[in-house]
C-alpha positions in Angstrom: 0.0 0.0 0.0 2.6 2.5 -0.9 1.8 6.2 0.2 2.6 7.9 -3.5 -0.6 5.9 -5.0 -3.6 7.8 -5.9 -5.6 4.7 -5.9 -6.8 3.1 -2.6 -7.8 0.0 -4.0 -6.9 -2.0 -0.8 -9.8 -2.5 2.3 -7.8 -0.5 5.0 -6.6 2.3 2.1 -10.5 2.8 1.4 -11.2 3.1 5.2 -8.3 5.5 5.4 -9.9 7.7 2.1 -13.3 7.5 4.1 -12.0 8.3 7.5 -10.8 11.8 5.1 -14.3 12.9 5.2 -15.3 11.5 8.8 -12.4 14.3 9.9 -14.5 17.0 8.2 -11.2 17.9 5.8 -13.6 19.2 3.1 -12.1 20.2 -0.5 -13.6 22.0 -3.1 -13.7 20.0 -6.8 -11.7 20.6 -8.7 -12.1 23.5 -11.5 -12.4 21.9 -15.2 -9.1 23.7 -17.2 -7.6 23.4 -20.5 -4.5 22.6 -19.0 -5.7 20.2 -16.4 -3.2 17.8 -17.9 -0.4 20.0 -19.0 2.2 17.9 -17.1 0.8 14.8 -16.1 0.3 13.6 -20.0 1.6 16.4 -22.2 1.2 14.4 -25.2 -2.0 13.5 -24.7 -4.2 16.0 -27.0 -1.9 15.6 -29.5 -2.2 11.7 -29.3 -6.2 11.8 -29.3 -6.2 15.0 -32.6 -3.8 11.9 -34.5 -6.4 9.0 -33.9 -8.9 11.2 -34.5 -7.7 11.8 -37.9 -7.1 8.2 -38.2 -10.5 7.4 -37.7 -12.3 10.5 -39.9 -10.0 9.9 -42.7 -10.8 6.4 -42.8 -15.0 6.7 -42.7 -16.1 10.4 -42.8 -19.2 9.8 -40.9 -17.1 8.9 -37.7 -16.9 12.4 -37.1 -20.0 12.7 -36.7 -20.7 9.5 -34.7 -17.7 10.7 -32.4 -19.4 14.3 -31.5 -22.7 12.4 -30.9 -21.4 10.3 -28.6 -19.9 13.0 -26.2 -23.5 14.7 -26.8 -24.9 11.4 -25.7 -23.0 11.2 -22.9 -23.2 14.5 -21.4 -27.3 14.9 -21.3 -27.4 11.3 -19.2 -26.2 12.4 -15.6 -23.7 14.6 -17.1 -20.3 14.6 -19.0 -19.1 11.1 -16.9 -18.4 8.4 -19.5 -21.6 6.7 -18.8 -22.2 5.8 -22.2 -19.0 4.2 -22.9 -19.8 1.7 -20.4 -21.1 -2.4 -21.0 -23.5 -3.9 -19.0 -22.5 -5.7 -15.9 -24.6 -8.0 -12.8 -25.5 -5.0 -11.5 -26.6 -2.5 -13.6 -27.8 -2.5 -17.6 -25.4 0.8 -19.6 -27.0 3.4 -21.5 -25.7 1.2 -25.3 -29.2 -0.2 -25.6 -31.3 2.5 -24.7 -33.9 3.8 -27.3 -31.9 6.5 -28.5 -28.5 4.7 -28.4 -29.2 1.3 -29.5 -28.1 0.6 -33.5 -27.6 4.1 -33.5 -24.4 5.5 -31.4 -21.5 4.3 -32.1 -17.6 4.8 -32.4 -16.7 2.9 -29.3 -13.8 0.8 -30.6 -11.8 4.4 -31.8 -12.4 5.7 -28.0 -11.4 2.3 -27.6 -7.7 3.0 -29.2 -7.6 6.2 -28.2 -7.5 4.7 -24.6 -5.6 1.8 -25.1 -2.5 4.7 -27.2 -3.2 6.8 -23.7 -2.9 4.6 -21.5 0.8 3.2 -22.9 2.4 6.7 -22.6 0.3 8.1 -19.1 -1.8 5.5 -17.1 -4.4 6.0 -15.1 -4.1 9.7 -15.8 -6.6 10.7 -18.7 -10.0 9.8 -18.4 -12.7 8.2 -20.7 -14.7 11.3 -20.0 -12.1 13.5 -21.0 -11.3 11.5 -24.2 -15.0 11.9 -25.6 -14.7 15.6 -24.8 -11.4 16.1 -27.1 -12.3 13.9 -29.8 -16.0 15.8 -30.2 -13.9 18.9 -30.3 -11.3 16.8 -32.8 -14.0 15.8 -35.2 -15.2 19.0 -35.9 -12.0 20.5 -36.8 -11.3 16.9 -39.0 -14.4 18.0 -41.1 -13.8 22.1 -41.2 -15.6 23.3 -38.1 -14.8 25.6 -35.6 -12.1 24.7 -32.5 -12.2 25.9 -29.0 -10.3 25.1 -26.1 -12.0 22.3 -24.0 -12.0 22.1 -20.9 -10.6 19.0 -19.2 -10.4 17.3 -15.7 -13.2 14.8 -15.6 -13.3 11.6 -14.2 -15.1 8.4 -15.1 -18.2 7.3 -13.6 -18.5 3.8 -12.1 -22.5 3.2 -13.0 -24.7 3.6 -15.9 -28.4 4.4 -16.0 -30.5 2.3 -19.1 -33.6 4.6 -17.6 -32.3 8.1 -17.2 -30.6 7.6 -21.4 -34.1 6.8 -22.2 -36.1 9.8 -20.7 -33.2 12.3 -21.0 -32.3 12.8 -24.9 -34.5 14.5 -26.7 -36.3 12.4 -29.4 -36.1 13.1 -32.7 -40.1 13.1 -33.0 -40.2 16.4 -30.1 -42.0 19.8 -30.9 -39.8 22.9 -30.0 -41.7 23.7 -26.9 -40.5 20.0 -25.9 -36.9 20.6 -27.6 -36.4 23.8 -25.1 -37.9 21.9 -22.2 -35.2 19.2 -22.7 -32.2 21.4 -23.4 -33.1 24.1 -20.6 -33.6 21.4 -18.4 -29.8 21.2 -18.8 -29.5 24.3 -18.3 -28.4 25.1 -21.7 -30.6 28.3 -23.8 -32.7 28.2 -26.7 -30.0 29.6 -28.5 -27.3 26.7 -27.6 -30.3 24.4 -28.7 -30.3 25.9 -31.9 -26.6 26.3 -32.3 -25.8 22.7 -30.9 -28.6 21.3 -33.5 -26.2 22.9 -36.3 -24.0 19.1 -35.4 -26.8 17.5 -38.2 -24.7 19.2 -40.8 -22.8 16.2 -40.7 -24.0 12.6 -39.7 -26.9 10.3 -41.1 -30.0 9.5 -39.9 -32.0 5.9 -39.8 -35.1 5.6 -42.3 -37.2 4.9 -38.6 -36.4 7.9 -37.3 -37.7 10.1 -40.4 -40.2 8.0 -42.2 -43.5 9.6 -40.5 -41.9 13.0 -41.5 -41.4 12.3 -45.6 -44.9 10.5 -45.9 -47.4 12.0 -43.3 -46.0 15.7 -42.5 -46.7 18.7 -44.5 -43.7 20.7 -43.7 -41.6 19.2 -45.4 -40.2 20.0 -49.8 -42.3 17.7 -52.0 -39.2 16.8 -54.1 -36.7 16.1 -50.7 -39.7 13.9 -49.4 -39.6 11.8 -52.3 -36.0 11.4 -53.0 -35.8 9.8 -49.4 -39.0 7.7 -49.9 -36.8 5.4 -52.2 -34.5 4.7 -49.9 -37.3 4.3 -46.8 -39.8 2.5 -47.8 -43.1 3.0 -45.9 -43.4 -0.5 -44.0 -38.9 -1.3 -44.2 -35.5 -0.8 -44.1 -35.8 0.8 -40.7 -31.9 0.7 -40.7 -31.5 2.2 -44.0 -29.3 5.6 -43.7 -29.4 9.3 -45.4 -27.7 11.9 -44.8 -28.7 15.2 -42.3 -27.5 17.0 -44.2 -27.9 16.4 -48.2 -26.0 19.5 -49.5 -22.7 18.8 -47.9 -23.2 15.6 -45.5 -19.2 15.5 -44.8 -18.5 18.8 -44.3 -19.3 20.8 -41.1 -20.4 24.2 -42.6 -24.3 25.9 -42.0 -26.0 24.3 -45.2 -28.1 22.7 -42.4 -29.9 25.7 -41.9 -30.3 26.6 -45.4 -32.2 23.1 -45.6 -34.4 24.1 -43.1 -35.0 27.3 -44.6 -36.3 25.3 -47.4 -38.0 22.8 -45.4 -35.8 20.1 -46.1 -34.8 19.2 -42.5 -34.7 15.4 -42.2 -35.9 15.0 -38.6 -39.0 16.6 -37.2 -37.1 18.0 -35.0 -35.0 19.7 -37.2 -37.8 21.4 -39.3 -39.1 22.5 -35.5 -36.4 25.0 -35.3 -37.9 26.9 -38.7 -41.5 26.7 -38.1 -43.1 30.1 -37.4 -41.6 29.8 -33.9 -38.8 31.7 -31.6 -36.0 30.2 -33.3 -37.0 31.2 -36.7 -34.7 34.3 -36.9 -31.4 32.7 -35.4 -31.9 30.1 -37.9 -31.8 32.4 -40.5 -29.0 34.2 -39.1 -26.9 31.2 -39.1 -28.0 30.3 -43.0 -26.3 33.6 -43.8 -23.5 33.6 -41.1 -21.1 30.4 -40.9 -18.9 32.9 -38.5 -21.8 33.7 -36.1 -22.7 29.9 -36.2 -19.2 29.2 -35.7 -18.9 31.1 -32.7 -21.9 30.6 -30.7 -21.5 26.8 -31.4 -18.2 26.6 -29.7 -19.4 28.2 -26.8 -22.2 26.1 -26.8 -19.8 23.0 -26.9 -18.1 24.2 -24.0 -21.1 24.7 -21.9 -22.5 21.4 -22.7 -18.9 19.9 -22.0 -19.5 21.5 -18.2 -22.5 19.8 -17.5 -22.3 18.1 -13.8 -18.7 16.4 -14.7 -17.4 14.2 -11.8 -14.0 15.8 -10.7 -11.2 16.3 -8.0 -11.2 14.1 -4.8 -14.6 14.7 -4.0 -16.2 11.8 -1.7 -18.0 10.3 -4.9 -18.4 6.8 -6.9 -16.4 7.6 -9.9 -12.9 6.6 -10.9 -10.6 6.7 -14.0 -10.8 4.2 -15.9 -8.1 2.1 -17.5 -10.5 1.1 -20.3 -13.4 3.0 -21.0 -16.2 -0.2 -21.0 -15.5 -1.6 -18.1 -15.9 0.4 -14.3 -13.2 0.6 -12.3 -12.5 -1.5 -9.2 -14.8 -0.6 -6.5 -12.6 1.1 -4.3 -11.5 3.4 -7.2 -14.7 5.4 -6.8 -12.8 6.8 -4.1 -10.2 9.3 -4.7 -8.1 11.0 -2.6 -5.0 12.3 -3.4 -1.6 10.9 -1.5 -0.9 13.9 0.8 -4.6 13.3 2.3 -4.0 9.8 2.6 -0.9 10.3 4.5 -2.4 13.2 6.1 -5.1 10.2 7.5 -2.4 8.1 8.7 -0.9 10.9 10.9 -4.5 11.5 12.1 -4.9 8.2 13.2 -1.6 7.8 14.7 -1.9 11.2 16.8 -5.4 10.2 17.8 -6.3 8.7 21.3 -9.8 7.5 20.4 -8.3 6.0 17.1 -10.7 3.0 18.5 -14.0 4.8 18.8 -12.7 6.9 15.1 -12.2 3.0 13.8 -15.8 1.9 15.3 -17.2 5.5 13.7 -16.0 4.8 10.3 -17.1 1.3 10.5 -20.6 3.0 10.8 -20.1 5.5 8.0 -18.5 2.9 5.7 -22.0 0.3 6.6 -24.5 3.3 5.7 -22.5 4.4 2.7 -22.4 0.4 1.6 -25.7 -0.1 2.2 -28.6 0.5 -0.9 -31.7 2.9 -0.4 -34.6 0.7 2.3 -36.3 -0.9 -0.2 -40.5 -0.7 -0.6 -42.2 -3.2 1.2 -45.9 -3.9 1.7 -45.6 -3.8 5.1 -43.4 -1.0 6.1 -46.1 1.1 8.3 -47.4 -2.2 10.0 -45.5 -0.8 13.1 -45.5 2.7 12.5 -49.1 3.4 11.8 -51.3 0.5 11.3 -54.3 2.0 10.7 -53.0 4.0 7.6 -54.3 1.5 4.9 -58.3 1.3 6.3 -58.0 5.1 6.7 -56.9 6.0 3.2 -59.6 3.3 1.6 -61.8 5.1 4.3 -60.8 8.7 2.3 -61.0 7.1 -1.4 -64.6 5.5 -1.2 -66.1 8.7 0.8 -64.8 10.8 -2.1 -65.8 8.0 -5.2 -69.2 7.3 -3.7 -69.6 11.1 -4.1 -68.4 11.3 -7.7 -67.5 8.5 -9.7 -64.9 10.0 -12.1 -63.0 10.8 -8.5 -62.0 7.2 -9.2 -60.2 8.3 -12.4 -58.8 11.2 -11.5 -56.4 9.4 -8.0 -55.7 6.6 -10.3 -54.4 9.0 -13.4 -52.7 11.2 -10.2 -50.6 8.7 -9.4 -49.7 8.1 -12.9 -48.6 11.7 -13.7 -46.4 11.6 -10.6 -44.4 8.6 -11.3 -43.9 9.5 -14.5 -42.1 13.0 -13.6 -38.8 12.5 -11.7 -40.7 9.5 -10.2 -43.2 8.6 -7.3 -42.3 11.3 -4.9 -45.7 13.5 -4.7 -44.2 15.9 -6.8 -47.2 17.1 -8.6 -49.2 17.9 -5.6 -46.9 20.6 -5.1 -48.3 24.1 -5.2 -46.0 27.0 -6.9 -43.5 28.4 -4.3 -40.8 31.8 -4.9 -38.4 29.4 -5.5 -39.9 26.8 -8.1 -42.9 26.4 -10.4 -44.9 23.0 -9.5 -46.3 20.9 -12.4 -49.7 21.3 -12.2 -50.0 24.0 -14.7 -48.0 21.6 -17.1 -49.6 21.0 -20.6 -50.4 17.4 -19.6 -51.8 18.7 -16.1 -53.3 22.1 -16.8 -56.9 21.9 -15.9 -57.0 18.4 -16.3 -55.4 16.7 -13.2 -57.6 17.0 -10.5 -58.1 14.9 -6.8 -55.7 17.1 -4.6 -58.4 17.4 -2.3 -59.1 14.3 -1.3 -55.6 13.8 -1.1 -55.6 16.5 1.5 -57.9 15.5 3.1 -56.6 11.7 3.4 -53.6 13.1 4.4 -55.2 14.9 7.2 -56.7 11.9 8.8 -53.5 10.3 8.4 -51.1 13.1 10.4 -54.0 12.3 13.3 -52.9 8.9 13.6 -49.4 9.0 13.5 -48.0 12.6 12.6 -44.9 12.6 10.5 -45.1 9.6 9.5 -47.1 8.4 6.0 -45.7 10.2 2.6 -47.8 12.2 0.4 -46.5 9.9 -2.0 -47.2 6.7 -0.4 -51.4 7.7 0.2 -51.6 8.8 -3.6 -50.0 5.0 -4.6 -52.8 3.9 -2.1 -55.7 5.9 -3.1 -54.8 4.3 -7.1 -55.3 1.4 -5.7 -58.1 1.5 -3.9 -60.0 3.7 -6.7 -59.3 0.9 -9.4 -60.9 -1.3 -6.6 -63.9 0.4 -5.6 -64.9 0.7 -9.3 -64.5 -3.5 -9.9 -61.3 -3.5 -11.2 -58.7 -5.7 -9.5 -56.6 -4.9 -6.3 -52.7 -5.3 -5.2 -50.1 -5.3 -2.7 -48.7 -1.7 -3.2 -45.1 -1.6 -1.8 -44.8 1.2 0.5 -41.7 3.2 1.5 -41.3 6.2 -0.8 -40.5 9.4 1.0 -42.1 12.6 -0.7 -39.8 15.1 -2.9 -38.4 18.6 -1.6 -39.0 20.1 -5.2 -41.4 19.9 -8.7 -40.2 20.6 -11.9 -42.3 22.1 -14.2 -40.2 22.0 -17.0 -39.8 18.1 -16.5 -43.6 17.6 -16.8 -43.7 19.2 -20.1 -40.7 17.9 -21.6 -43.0 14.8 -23.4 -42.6 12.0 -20.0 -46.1 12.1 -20.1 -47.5 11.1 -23.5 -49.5 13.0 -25.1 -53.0 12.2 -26.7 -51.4 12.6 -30.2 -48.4 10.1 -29.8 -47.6 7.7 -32.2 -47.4 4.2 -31.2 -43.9 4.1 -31.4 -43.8 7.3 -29.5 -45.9 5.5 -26.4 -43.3 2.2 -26.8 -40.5 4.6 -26.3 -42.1 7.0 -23.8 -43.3 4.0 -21.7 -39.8 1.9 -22.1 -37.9 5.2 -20.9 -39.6 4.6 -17.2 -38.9 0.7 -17.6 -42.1 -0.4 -18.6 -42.7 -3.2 -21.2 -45.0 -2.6 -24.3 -47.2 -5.2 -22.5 -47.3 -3.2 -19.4 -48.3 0.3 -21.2 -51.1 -1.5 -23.1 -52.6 -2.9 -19.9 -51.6 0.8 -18.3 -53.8 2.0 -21.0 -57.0 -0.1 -20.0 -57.0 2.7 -16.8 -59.1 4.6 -19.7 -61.9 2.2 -19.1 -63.0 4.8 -16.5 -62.9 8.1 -16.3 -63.4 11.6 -19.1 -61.6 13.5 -21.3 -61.6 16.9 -22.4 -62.8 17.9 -25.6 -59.5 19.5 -27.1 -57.8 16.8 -26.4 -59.7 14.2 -29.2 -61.3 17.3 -31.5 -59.2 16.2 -34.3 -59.7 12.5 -34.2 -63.3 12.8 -33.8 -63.7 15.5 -36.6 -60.6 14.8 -39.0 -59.6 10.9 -38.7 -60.4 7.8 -40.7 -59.7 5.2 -38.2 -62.7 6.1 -36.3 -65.9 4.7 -36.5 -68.4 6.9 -37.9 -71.1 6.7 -35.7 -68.8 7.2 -32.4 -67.7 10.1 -34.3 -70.7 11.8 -35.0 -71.6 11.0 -31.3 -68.3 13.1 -30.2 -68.9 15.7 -32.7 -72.1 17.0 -30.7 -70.5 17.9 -27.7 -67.5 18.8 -28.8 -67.7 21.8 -31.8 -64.9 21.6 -35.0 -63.8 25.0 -34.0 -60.7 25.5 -31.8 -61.6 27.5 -28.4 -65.6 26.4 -28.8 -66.0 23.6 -26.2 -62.7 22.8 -25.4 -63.2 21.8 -21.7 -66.2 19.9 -22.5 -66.0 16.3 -21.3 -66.7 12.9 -22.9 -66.3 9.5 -21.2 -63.1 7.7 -22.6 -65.3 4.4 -22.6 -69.0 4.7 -23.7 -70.1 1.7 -22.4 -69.3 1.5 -19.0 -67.7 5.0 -18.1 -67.4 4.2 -14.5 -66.9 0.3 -14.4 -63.2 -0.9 -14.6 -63.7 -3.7 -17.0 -62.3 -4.6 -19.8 -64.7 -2.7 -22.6 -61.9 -0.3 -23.2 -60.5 -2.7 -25.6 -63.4 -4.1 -27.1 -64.3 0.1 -28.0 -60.8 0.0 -29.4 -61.3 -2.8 -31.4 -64.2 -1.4 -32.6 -62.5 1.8 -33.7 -64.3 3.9 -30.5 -61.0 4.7 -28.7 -61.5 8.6 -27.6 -57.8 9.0 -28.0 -55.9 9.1 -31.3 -53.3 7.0 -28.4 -55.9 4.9 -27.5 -57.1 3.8 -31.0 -53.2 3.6 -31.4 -53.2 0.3 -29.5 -55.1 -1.6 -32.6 -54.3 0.3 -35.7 -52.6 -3.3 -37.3 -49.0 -2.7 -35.4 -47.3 -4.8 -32.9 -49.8 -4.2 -29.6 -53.2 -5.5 -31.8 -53.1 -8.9 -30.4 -52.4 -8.1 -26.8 -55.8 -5.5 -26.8 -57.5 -8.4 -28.8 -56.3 -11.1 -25.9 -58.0 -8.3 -23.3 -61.0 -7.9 -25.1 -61.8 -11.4 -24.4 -60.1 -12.0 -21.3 -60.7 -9.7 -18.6 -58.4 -11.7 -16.5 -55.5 -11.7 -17.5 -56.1 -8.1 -18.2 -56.8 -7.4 -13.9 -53.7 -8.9 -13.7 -51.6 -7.5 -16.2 -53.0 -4.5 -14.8 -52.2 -4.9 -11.2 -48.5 -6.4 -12.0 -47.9 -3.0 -13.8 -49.3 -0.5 -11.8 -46.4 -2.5 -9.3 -44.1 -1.8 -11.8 -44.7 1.5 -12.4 -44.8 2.5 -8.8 -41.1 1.8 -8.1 -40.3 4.3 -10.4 -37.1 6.4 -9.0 -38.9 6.5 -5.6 -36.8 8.6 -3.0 -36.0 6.0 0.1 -34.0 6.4 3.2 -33.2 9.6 4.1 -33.9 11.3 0.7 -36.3 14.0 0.6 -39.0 14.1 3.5 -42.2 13.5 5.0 -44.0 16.2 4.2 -46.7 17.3 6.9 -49.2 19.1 4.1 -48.6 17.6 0.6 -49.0 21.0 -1.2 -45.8 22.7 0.7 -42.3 21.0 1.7 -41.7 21.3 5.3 -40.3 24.3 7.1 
């Protein structure tokens, strides 16, 4: 265990690096810097620019693949080398998320660049770091702008499969949904737009722009059909063209020319000329390659800053010595040698080194130890009662109005589905955040807090402090979908309610919309971990319950795959103009609006789904015989059901001693 090693990968060195913060010696990360590496591997930047080379000369579009993966990698959890990372027993990488998976690639040149580093400076320059440079690299390769990047990451030692597919923006998103995303990163419109100038160079998979060349409207006739050969309207999902047509190998600003002539290839690109905000930077930069230039260097940079892991913070990263596989566990714990020896003469001076040794012992348990895990069970002790008196709360207010039902199940639904089940949404705006329910997908819509409050007051009488906001609205889904005749489950218990809301996170597209494709739902539900089969059964919660007018005008008034009689039903209540009738309601089943059965899915099948999602479920794709198998067998539908709404409560719930109990669920505690 020699002192000069800035590794403690031995037991007692670990305790030692712990024992650093159980002395309260407290150090400020490290500042990223451009010359972070000046004399530990002088030779590195030029050794990454060679490979770099290497690479682009060989296949152009690796330039392109290399920027997207340092893009990739920095809007997942930050700029850590996440992506780079395979799956292992305990965790399943970011490669195979939605947006990654037979899309990002360029691994095996990071790969190189690694293994070249690693011969002249090991253990010094890390996979983070390397991405950073060879984005920067590839740009210059292909005639782009350079800047100075800023350097001094480290490597984490975890990936997250869920948070790469909820935290890229899809290539399907509006621009209201585009800004959410990036400014969610803190990034401006402006970086979005400047940063979106990377599709001048790159190629794009016939699945990701198909619906845009046949279905949209915005889009130049003759571009349209010189793709359409190419991608095929039912194949070659794989098949590749270019972002940029002009000049696909050379970074310059004929991107936004195309889109001044509405020949972007992604929806999203065509977003950022479309009679919005962005409109006049886009035209600046089809006039201006310098302006372009400029602002997308800076924009680089700022991405490149985005929560990096660095200096000998008390954290679970490392550097790795190859860029796929983590680091050894103890690695995640850096402290530099003069701390480590600064520990030993700690420990030697001390007279209590036992009770330090039994306090670190302590630490190093709670640090080892995983967030409690839900249980059904976990208030048995602590307040009994709490199950009879939320049922107690839930058939009061259903017995009173049915659609109550509804409205607690679909609560609980739009609060796991925003940063996870932490009560977030019942949240009322504060000076310091804006809470979600005046999010699109809330606004005038969500509804139930009340009963909630009110559970929650009978609750605090029992045992004060005790029950989660969070917890009662998994409960009160429960026993709404029972109450009603649908089925019941164990709901796991546990979750501790959030601190904050996030407005911008509950418009960014978590929650599907009514007009999502069924690809978009797939994706949108498999970004939270749920199956296809589990959002299909999800979607039978629309066997109860309403829905507003201006949410199904157009598929009532302007679809085919609707029957015409349930149509002309819809019509009356809800007028063709925009503005007349908009809040007027309609049950999302006609048949049974406030039984949960299993008609949903016979309406479906019947072309009398509300939604254009709904009728999306049975519109000759991949979910038809799973809504078919429901329509006859209400059975296995209650339990589909049941296993998902399991599922989908141990979303991202906050355990242990994250967030708090909160004594009134529209306010954090004081």
């Amino acid at each position: 265990m020699a002192s000069h090693s800035h590794y403690c990968c031995y037991s007692f060195c670990c305790c030692f690096s712990v024992l650093f913060f159980l002395f309260g010696i407290s150090s400020v990360s490290a500042q990223l810097s451009s010359t972070y590496y000046a004399s530990t591997c002088p030779k590195a930047l030029y050794t990454i620019k060679t490979a770099v080379l290497n690479a682009v000369v060989k296949e152009h579009r690796m330039g392109a693949s290399l920027l997207r993966l340092h893009f990739h990698d920095c809007f997942v959890n930050g700029c850590d080398a996440s992506l780079l990372l395979d799956d292992t027993s305990s965790f399943t990488g970011e490669k195979t998320a939605g947006p990654n998976a037979n899309s990002v690639r360029g691994f095996d040149v990071i790969d190189t660049i690694k293994s070249k580093l690693e011969s002249i400076c090991p253990g010094v320059f890390s996979c983070a770091d390397i991405l950073a440079v060879a984005a920067r690299d590839s740009v210059v390769a292909l005639g782009g702008p350079t800047w100075a990047v800023q350097l001094g990451r480290r490597d984490s030692t975890t990936a997250s499969l869920s948070s790469a597919n909820s935290d890229l923006p899809s290539f399907d998103l509006d621009l209201p949904d585009l800004t959410s995303v990036f400014t969610s990163k803190g990034l401006t419109v402006a970086e979005m737009v400047a940063l979106s100038g990377a599709h001048t160079i790159g190629q794009a998979r016939c699945v990701t722009f198909r619906d845009r060349i046949y279905n949209e409207t915005s889009i130049s006739s003759t571009f349209a059909t010189s793709l359409k050969s190419n991608c095929p309207s039912s194949d070659g999902d794989d098949n590749l063209s270019p972002l940029d047509a002009s000049t696909p190998v050379v970074f310059d600003n004929a991107y936004y020319k195309n889109l001044l002539n509405s020949k972007g290839l992604l929806h999203s690109d065509q977003q950022l000329f479309s009679g919005g905000s962005t409109n006049s930077q886009v035209t600046t930069y089809s006039t201006s390659a310098a302006a372009f230039y400029t602002d997308f260097a800076s924009a680089m940079v700022k991405m490149g800053n985005l929560s990096p892991l660095t200096g000998t913070r008390l954290q679970f990263h490392s550097m790795r010595s190859t860029c796929s596989i983590m680091g050894k566990p103890c690695e995640g714990l850096y402290i530099s040698a003069d701390y480590t020896l600064h520990i030993h003469q700690k420990m030697a001076s001390s007279s209590n080194s036992f009770s330090l040794m039994a306090m670190l012992l302590v630490f190093v348990l709670l640090m080892g130890s995983s967030s409690a895990q839900l249980s059904t069970n976990f208030y048995s002790k602590t307040c009994p009662k709490v199950l009879g008196t939320v049922k107690s709360g839930v058939q009061s207010a259903v017995s009173k109005e049915k659609r109550m039902g509804a409205s607690l199940l679909r609560l609980h639904f739009h609060d796991c589905f925003v940063n996870g089940c932490d009560g977030s949404i019942l949240l009322d705006d504060t000076s310091s955040f804006t809470g979600e329910k005046t999010a699109g997908p809330n606004n005038n819509s969500v509804r139930g807090f009340n009963v909630i409050d009110n559970i929650k007051s009978n609750v605090e009488k029992e045992c004060p402090g005790v029950v989660s906001c969070a917890d009662i609205v998994a409960i009160a889904a429960r026993d709404s979908a029972v109450y009603l005749g649908g089925p019941t489950w164990d709901v796991k218990l546990g979750r501790r309610d959030s601190k904050t809301a996030s407005l911008s996170a509950a418009n960014s597209g978590v929650i599907p919309p009514p007009t999502s494709t069924l690809s978009n739902l797939i994706n949108r539900f498999q970004a939270k971990g749920l199956s296809t089969k589990d959002m299909v059964a999800l979607s039978g919660s629309h066997t109860i319950g309403q829905a507003r007018c201006v949410l199904f005008r157009t598929r009532v008034h302007n679809q085919t795959d609707i029957d015409a009689s349930f149509a002309k039903t819809r019509q009356g209540s809800c007028p063709l103009t925009p503005g007349s009738g908009d809040n007027n309601l309609a049950p999302l089943d006609l048949q049974t609006p406030t039984a949960f059965d299993n008609n949903y899915y016979k309406n479906v099948i019947s072309q009398k789904g509300l939604l254009h999602t709904d009728q999306q479920l049975h519109s000759g794709g991949s979910t038809d015989s799973l809504v078919e198998s429901y329509s006859k067998d209400s059975k296995t539908f209650n339990s589909d059901f049941a296993a998902a709404m399991v599922k989908m409560g141990d979303i991202s719930p906050l355990t242990g001693s994250s967030g708090e109990i909160r004594k009134n669920c529209r306010k954090v505690n004081s």
